[in-house]
KOLKE-906797 format. One record per residue (C-alpha): residue number from 1; residue in three letters; chain; z, x, y. Coordinates in nm, 2 decimals. Layout:
REM KOLKE-906797
k  r  c  Z  X  Y
NUM  ALA  A  Z  X  Y
...
***
This chain:
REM KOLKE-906797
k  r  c  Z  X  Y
1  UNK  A  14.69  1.80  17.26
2  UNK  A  14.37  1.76  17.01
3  UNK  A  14.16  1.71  17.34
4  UNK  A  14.28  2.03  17.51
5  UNK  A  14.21  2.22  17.16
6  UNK  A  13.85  2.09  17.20
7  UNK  A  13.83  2.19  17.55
8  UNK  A  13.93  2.51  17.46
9  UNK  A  13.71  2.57  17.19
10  UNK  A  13.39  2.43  17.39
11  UNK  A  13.46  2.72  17.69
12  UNK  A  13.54  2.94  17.43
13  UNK  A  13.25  2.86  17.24
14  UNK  A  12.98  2.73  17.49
15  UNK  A  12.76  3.03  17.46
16  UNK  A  12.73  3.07  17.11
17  UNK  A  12.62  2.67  17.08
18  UNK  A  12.43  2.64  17.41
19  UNK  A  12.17  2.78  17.62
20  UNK  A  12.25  2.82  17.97
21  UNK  A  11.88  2.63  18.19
22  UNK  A  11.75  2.81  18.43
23  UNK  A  11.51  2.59  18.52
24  UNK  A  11.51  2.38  18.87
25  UNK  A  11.71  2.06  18.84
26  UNK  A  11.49  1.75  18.87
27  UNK  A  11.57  1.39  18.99
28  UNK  A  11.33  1.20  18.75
29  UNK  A  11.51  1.36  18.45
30  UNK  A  11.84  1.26  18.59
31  UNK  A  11.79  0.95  18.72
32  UNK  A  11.81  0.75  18.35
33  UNK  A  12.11  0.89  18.22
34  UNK  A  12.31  0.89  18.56
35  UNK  A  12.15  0.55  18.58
36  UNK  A  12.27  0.38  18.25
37  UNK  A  12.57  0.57  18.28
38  UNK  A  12.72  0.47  18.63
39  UNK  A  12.60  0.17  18.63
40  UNK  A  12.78  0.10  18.30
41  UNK  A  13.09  0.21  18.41
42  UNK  A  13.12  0.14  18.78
43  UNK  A  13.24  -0.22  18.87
44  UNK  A  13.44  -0.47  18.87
45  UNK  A  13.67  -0.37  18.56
46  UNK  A  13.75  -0.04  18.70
47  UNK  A  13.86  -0.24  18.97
48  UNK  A  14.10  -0.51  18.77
49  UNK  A  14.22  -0.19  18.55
50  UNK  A  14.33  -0.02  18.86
51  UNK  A  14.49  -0.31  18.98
52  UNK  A  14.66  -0.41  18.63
53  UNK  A  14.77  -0.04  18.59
54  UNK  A  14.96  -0.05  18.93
55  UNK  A  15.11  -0.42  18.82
56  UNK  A  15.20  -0.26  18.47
57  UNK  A  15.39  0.06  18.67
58  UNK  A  15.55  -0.14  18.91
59  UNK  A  15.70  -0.36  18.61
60  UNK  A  15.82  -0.08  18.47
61  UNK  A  16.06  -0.03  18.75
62  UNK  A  15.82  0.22  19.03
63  UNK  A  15.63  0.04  19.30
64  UNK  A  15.25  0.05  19.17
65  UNK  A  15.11  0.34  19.36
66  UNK  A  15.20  0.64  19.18
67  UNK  A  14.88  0.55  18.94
68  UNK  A  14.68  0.78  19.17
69  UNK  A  14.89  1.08  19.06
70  UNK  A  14.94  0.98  18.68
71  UNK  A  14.56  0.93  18.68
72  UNK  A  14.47  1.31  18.84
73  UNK  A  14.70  1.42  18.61
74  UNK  A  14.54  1.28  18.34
75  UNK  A  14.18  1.34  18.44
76  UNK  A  14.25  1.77  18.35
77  UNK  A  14.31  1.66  18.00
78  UNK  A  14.04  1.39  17.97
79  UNK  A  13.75  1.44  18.21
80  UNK  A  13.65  1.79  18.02
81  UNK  A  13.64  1.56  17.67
82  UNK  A  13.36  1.41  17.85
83  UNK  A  13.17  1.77  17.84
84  UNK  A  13.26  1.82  17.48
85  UNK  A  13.16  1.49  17.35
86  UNK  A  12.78  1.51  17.53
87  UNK  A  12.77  1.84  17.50
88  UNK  A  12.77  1.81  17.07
89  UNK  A  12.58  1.52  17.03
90  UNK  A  12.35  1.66  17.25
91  UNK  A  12.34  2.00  17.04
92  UNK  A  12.36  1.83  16.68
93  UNK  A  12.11  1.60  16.83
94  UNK  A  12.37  1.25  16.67
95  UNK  A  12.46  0.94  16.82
96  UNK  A  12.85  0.93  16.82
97  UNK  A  12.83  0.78  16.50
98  UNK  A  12.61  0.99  16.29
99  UNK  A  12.84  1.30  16.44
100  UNK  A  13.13  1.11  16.29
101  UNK  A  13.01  1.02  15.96
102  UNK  A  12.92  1.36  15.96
103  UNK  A  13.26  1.56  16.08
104  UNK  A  13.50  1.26  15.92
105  UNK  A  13.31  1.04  15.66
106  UNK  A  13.09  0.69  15.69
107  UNK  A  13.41  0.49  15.70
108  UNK  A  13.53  0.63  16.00
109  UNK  A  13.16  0.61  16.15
110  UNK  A  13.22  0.25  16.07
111  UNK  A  13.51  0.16  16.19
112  UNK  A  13.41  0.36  16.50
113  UNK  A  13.08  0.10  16.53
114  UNK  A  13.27  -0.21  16.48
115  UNK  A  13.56  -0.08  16.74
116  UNK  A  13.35  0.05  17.02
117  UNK  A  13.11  -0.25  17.00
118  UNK  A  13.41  -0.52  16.95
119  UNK  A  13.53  -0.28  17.28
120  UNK  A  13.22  -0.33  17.49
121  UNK  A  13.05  -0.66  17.42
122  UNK  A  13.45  -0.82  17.42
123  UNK  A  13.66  -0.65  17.60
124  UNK  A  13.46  -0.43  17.88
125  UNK  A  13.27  -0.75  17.91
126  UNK  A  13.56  -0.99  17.96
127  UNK  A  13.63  -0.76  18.27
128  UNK  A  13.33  -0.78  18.43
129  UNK  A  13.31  -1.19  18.31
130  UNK  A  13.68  -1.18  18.48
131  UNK  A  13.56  -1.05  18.86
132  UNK  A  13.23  -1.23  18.88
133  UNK  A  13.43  -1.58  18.83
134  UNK  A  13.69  -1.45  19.06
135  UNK  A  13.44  -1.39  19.34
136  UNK  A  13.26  -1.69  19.33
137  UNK  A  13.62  -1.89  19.30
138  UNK  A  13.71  -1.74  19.59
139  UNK  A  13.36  -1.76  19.78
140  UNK  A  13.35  -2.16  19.70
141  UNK  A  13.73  -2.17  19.83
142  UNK  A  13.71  -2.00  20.18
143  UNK  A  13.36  -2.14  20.26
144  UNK  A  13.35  -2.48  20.10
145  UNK  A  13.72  -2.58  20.04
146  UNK  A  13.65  -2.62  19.68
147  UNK  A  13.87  -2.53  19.35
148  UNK  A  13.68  -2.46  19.03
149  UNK  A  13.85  -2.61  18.75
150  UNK  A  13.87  -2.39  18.43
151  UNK  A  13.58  -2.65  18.29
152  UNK  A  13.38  -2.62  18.60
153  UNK  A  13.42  -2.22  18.56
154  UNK  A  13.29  -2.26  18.17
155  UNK  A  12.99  -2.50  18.25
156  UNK  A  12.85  -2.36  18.61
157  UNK  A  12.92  -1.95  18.59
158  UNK  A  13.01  -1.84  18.24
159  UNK  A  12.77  -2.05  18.00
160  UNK  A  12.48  -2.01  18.27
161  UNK  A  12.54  -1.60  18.30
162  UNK  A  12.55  -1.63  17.88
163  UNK  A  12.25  -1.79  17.86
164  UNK  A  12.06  -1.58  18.07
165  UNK  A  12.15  -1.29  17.90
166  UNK  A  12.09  -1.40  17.56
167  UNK  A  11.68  -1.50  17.70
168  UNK  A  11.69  -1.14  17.81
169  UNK  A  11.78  -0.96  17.52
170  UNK  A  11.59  -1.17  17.24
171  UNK  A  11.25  -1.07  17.51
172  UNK  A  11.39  -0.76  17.45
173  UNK  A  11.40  -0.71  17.84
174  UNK  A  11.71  -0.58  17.86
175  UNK  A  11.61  -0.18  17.96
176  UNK  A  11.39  -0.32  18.22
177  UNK  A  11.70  -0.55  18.38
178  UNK  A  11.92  -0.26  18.29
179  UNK  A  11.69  0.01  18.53
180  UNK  A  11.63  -0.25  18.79
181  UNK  A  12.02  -0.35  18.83
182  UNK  A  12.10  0.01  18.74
183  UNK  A  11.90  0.11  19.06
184  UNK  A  12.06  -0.18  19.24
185  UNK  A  12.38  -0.06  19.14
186  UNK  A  12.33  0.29  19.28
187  UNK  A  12.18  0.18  19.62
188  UNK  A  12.50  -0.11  19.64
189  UNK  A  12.72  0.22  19.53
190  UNK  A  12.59  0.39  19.86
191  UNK  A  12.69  0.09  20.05
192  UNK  A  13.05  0.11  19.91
193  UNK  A  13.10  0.46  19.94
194  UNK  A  12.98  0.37  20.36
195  UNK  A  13.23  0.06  20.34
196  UNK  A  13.54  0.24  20.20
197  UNK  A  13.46  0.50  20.47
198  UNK  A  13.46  0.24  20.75
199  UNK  A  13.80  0.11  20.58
200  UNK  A  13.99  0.46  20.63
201  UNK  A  13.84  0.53  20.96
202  UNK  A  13.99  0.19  21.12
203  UNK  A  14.30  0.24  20.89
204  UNK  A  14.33  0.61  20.99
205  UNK  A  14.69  0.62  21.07
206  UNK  A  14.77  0.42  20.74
207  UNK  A  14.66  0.81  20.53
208  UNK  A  15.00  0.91  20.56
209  UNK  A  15.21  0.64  20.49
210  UNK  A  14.95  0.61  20.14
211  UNK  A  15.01  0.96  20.10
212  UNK  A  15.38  0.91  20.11
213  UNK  A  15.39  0.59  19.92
214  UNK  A  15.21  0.72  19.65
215  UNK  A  15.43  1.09  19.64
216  UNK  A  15.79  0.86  19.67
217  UNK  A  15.68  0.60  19.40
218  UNK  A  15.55  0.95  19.19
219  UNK  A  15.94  1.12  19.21
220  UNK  A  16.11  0.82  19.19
221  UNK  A  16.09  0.77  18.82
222  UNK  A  16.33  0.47  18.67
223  UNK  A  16.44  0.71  18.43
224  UNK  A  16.27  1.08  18.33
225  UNK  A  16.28  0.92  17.98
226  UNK  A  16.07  0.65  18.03
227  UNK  A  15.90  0.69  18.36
228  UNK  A  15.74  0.98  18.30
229  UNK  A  15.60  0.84  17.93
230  UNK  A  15.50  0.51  18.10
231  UNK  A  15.25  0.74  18.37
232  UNK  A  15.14  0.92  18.11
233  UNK  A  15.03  0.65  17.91
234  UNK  A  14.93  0.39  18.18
235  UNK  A  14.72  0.67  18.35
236  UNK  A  14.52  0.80  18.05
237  UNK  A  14.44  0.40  17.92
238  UNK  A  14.33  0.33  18.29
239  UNK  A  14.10  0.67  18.27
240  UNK  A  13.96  0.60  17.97
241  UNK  A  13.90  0.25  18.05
242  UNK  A  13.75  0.34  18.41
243  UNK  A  13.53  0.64  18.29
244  UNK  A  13.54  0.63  17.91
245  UNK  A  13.61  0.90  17.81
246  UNK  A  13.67  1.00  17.45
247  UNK  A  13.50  0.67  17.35
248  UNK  A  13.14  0.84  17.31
249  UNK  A  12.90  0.59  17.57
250  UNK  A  12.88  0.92  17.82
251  UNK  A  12.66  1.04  17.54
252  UNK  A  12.52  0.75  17.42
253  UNK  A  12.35  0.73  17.77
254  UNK  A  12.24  1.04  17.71
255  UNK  A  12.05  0.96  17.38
256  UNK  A  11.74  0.97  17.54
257  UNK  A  11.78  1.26  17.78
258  UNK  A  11.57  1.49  17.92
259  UNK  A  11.74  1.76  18.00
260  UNK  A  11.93  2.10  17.85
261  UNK  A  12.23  2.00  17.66
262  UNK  A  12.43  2.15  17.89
263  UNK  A  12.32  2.00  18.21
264  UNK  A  12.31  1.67  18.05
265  UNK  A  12.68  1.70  17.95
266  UNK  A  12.76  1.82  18.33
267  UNK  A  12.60  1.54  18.42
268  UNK  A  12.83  1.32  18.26
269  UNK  A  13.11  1.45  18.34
270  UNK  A  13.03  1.44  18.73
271  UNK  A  12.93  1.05  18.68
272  UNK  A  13.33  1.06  18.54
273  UNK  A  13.43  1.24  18.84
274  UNK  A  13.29  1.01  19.06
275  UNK  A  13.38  0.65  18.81
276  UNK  A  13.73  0.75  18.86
277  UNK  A  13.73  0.86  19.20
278  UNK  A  13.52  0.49  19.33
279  UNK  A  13.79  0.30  19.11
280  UNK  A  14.13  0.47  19.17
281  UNK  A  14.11  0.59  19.54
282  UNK  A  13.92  0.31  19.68
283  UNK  A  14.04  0.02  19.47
284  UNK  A  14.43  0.18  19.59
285  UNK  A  14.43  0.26  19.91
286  UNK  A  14.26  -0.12  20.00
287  UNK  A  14.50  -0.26  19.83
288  UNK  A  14.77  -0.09  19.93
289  UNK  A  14.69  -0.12  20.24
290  UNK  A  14.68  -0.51  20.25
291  UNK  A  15.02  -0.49  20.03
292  UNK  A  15.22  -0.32  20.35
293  UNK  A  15.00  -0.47  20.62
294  UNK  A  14.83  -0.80  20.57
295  UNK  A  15.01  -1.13  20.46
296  UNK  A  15.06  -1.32  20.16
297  UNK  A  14.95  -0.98  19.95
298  UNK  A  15.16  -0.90  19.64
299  UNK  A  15.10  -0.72  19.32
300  UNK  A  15.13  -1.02  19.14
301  UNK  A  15.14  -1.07  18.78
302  UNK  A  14.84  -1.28  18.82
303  UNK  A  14.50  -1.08  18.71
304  UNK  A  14.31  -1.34  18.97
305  UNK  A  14.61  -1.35  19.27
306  UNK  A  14.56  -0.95  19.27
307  UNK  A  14.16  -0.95  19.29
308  UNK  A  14.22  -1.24  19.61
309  UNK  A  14.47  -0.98  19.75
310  UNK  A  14.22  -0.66  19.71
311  UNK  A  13.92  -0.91  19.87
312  UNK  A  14.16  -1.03  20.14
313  UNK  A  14.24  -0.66  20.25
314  UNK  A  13.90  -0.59  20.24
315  UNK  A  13.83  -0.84  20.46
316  UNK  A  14.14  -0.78  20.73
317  UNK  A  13.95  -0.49  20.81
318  UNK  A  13.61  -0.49  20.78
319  UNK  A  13.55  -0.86  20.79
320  UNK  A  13.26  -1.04  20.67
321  UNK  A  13.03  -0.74  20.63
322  UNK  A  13.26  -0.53  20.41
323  UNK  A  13.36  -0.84  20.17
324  UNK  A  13.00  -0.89  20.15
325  UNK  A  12.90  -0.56  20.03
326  UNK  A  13.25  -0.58  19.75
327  UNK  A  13.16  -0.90  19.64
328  UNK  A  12.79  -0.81  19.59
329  UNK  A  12.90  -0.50  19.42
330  UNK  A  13.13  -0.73  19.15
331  UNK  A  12.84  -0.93  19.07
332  UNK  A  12.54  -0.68  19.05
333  UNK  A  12.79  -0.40  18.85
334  UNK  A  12.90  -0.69  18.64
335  UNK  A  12.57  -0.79  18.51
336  UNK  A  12.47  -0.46  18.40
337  UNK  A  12.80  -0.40  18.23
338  UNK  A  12.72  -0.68  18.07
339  UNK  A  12.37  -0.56  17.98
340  UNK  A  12.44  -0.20  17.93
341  UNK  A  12.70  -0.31  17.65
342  UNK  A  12.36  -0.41  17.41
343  UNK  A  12.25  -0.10  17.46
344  UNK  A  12.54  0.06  17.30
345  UNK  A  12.54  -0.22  17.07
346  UNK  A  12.18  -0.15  17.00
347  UNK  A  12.21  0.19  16.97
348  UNK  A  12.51  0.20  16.75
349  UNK  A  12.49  -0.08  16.49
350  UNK  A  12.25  0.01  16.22
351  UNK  A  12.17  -0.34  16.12
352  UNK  A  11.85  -0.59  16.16
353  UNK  A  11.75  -0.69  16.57
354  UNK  A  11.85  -1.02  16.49
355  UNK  A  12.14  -0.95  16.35
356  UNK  A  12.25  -0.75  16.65
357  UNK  A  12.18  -1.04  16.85
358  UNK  A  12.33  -1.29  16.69
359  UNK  A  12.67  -1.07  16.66
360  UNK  A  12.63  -0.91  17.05
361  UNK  A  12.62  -1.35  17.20
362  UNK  A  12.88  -1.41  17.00
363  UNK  A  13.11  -1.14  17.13
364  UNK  A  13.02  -1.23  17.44
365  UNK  A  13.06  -1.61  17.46
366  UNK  A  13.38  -1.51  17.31
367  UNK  A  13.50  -1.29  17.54
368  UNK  A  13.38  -1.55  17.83
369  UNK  A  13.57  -1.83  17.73
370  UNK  A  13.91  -1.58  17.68
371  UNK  A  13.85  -1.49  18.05
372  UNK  A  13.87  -1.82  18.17
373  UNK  A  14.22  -1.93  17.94
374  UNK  A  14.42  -1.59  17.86
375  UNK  A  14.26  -1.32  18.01
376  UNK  A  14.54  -1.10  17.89
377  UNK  A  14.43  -1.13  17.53
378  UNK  A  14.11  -0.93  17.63
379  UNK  A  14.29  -0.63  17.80
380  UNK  A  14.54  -0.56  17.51
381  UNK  A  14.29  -0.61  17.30
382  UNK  A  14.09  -0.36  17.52
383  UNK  A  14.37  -0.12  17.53
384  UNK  A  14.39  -0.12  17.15
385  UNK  A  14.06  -0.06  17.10
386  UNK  A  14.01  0.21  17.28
387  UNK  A  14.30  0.40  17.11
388  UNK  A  14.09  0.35  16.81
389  UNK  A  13.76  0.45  16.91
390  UNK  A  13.89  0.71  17.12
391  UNK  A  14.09  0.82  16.84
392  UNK  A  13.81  0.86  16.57
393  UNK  A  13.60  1.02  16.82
394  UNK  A  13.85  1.28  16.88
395  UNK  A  13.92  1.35  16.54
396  UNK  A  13.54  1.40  16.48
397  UNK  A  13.51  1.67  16.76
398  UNK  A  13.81  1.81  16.68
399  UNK  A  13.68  1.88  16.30
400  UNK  A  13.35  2.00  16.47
401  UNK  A  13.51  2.28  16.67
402  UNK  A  13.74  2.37  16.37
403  UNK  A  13.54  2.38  16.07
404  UNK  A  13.20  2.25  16.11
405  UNK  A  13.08  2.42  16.42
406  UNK  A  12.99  2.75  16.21
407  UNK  A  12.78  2.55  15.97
408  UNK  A  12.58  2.41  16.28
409  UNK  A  12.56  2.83  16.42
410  UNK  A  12.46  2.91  16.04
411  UNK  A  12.15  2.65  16.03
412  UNK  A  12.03  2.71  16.40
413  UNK  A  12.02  3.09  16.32
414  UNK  A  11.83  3.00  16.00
415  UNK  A  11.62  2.78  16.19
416  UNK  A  11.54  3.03  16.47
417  UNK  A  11.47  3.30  16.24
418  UNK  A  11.30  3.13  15.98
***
């Protein structure tokens, strides 16, 4: 409700605050923040959210793949928040914390740091810690017959990955790794987008039955009581979780941008667009698929059984190739998850650079070893998190569009005019 008020308000509102550009788009000034920002939200934890949200539905009494439907129903009231929120940090020219301590007060802007960071270098991280380990489990199963022990995961994938991470951020290389992967992400992105289209074309005469698994599973609510609350809720965490939304990194990756406020909040919302649409649509339909059609898959209540089933579809169809490209795309989106959370650590914490560090390894090492022993620790702790930070931020715009927006009108009319 406080998100469609803010929607409102920015339409209502855009020209007053805003500029339209008439000026030809350019790739080199879209390149960074579409950069930083897909690459930070594209990966594998879109993936394992997608798969958990179908788990957490079908527990709940529905089959799983009603999740596409709860989550378009959710993107009307979310994806525009994305606008709003780049859109006003862009015009106010604030991180997401300054344009909370100033709409709500320096507690909430600091409670809003510690949450979003706790969220990022923790919890997002733990996701993308979570896939990497799964792919090279499973790698070293098929090819070599061997079974990682949850020692052998700590000592040869997690500490190593740690420790390269923490030599790259005390060289303060990090924006360097971040562009190069970020680049690697978008080319590997391409090859996905070509994979998944490969999948539907040899899967062709699945569409329908998806299309009508996904419709009966949507009507077929346990109980109008609770079913409909469950979608509701399940949907918007997954959306927020996939694109983050509400949580203020869309305009954190715009903090350096060099474009109009308003393109620069369109193209945010567009990366959104296509974050959800990579994670939900893809990351269902393969599964699903292999749920109906390929052996031994189940929507297990086991995080690491439901990646196996996802890369075991993927490879019933499209072999060797196509689990080549999905398991490259896990690592190489993992790493600059993992990356791209310092930069909104960086960005955010207003403390010394070693201090940051020091905080930012231990979150991290943290959140690795949780992935290893109770991986579910990480995603309620995730799901709590970003109630809060999304929350706060809410609140901030909401107070923004309500009362504070005419102060910001009043000083750019005194600064135009002198």
């Amino acid at each position: 409700m406080v998100g469609g008020v803010i929607t409102y308000r920015t339409v209502t509102l855009l020209n007053s605050v805003s500029k339209r550009d008439k000026t030809k788009w350019k790739f080199s000034k879209i390149k960074s923040s579409l950069s930083i920002s897909l690459s930070s939200k594209v990966g594998t934890g879109a993936i394992i959210g997608v798969l958990t949200a179908m788990w957490k539905i079908s527990n709940s009494g529905m089959r799983g793949e009603s999740i596409v439907l709860w989550v378009i129903i959710g993107m009307f009231f979310l994806v525009p928040i994305t606008y709003s929120e780049v859109l006003f940090c862009q015009i106010t020219m604030k991180t997401p914390r300054d344009f909370i301590d100033y709409n709500i007060n320096k507690k909430a802007g600091f409670v809003y740091m510690i949450s979003l960071v706790t969220l990022y270098s923790f919890g997002f991280v733990g996701f993308q810690l979570t896939g990497i380990q799964s792919v090279v489990k499973i790698f070293f199963r098929q090819n070599f017959n061997y079974e990682f022990t949850q020692s052998g995961l700590l000592f040869y994938i997690i500490i190593p990955l740690i420790l390269a991470v923490t030599i790259i951020v005390i060289t303060k290389n990090y924006k360097i790794f971040i562009n190069a992967l970020g680049s690697m992400v978008s080319l590997i992105i391409l090859f996905y987008s070509v994979f998944f289209i490969s999948f539907v074309l040899l899967t062709i005469e699945f569409i329908p039955q998806y299309i009508s698994l996904i419709w009966e599973d949507f009507m077929n609510l346990k109980s109008a009581f609770v079913g409909i609350p469950i979608g509701l809720i399940i949907g918007f965490q997954r959306i927020i979780q996939i694109s983050e939304t509400s949580l203020g990194t869309s305009a954190l990756a715009s903090s350096d941008a060099e474009n109009s406020p308003r393109r620069e909040a369109l193209l945010q919302t567009i990366s959104t667009i296509i974050t959800i649409f990579i994670a939900v649509v893809i990351t269902s339909y393969v599964f699903t698929y292999g749920r109906y059609n390929v052996p031994n898959i189940n929507l297990s209540e086991n995080g690491f059984e439901r990646i196996v089933g996802y890369l075991f579809s993927v490879a019933s169809v499209t072999g060797n190739l196509g689990l080549g490209i999905v398991i490259i795309f896990f690592i190489l989106s993992g790493l600059t998850t993992v990356l791209g959370s310092f930069h909104f650590l960086n960005r955010t914490m207003h403390i010394g650079e070693n201090e940051k560090i020091i905080f930012y390894i231990s979150l991290i090492t943290l959140s690795g070893v949780l992935s290893i022993s109770n991986f579910d620790i990480i995603f309620d702790a995730a799901d709590l998190l970003m109630f809060i930070v999304g929350s706060i931020n809410l609140m901030a715009m909401f107070i923004f569009v309500i009362k504070n927006i005419n102060k910001f009108k009043r000083r750019e009319w005194r600064n135009t005019n002198g």
